[in-house]
N, C-alpha and C positions, 0 to 999 in steps of 0.2 A: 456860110459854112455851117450845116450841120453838127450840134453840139457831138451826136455820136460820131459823127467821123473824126473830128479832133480828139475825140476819148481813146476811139479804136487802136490809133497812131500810135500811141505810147502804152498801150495794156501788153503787156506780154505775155497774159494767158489767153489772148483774144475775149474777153468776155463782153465786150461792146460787139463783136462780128455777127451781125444776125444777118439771118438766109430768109427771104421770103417777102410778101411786102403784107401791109394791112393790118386788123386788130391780130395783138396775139403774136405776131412775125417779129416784133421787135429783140432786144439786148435783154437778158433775165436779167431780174432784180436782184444783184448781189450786193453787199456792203460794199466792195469797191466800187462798181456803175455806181450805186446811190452817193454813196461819199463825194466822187467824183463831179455829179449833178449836182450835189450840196453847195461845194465849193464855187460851183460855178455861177449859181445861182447868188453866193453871196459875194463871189469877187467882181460884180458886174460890170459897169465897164461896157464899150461895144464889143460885138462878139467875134470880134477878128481877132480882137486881140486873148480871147481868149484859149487859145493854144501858146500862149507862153507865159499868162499869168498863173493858170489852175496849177500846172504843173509845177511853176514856183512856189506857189503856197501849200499845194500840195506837202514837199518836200523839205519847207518851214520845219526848223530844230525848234526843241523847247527854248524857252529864252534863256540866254546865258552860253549856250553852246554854237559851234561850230554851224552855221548856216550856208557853206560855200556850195552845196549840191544845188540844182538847179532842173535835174530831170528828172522822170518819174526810175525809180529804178526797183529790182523787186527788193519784200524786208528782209532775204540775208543779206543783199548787199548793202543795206544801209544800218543793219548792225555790227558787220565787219568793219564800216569806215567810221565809225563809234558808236563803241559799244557799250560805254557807259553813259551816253545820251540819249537817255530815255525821256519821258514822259512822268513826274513824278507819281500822277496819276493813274495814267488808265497802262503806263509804262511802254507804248508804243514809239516807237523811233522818230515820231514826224508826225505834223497837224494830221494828215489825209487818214496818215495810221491808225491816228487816236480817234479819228471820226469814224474811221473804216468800223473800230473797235467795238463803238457807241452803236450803230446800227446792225453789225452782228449781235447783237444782245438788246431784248426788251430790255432785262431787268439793270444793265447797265445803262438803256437810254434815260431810263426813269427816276436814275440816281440824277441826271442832266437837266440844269436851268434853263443853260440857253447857250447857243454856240454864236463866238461874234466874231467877224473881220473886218478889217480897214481896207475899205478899199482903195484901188489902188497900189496898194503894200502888200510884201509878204509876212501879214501879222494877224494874229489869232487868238481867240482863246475859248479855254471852255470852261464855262463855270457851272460846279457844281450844287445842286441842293444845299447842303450841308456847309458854305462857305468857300470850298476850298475853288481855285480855278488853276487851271495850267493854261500858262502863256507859251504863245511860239511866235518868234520873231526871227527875220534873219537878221545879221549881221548891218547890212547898211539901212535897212528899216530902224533898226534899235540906237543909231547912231546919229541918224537925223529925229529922233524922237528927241533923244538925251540933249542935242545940241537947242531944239526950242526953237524952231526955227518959224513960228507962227504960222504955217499953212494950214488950213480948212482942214481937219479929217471928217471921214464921212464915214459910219461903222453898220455894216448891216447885222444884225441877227435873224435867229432860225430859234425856236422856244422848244423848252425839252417834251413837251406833249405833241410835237408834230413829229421829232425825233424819234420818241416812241412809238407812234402809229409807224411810219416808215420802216422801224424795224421790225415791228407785229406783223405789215404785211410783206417783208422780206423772208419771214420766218413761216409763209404759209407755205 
């Protein structure tokens, strides 16, 4: 399957739906399509399965909060269903948000070390330059961490100078 068709599925603004075939025909380069590619790219895995991990991770609370959502949904609705679980950081609702956030802005991707997930889980984080990082885990991710349960993790990152280019050329 097609990483855009699985994107298309859950976009509600359609912005993965592109008409045409060949160079140029494809999905515009928006911070959500890229975020979306981000994620997916870092939650790897085979790619079947990725129509129901992106979207998981995607939708990943900051750690500490409520992580029960599981689908792509747009950001009022997922600042209605808490709305004081933000992002200490970049103060976006959910991992996908806070990346969305990072790639609409050069000069915020630039602030950005390096963005990392566990694959397999719905866990993340972004760490910034300057020390600080915001974690996003859900709820059963953060609970079989806590417990130590000795399984392999495996964490991919994405470095803040590629995150920046991606946003430079989302901004052309």
């Amino acid at each position: 399957m097609a990483i855009s068709k699985f994107i298309s599925r859950d976009d509600p603004t359609g912005d993965f739906n592109a008409s045409g075939r060949g160079p140029a025909a494809g999905p515009d380069a928006t911070p959500y399509n890229a975020a979306k590619l981000v994620l997916a790219a870092l939650a790897g895995g085979a790619q079947t399965r990725l129509p129901s991990t992106v979207p998981a991770l995607f939708m990943t609370r900051p750690a500490g909060t409520d992580s029960g959502v599981a689908s792509i949904v747009g950001d009022d609705t997922a600042e209605k269903e808490h709305p004081t679980a933000v992002c200490p950081i970049t103060h976006a609702p959910c991992f996908g948000d806070a990346v969305k956030a990072i790639l609409a802005s050069s000069a915020t991707a630039e602030s950005v070390d390096r963005i990392e997930v566990m694959q397999g889980a719905s866990c993340g984080s972004i760490c910034f330059r300057d020390g600080r990082v915001a974690r996003f885990v859900d709820n059963h991710t953060a609970r079989r961490l806590a417990s130590g349960d000795g399984a392999v993790r495996v964490t991919a990152t994405i470095g803040g100078a590629v995150l920046r280019d991606i946003a430079l050329d989302i901004a052309r």
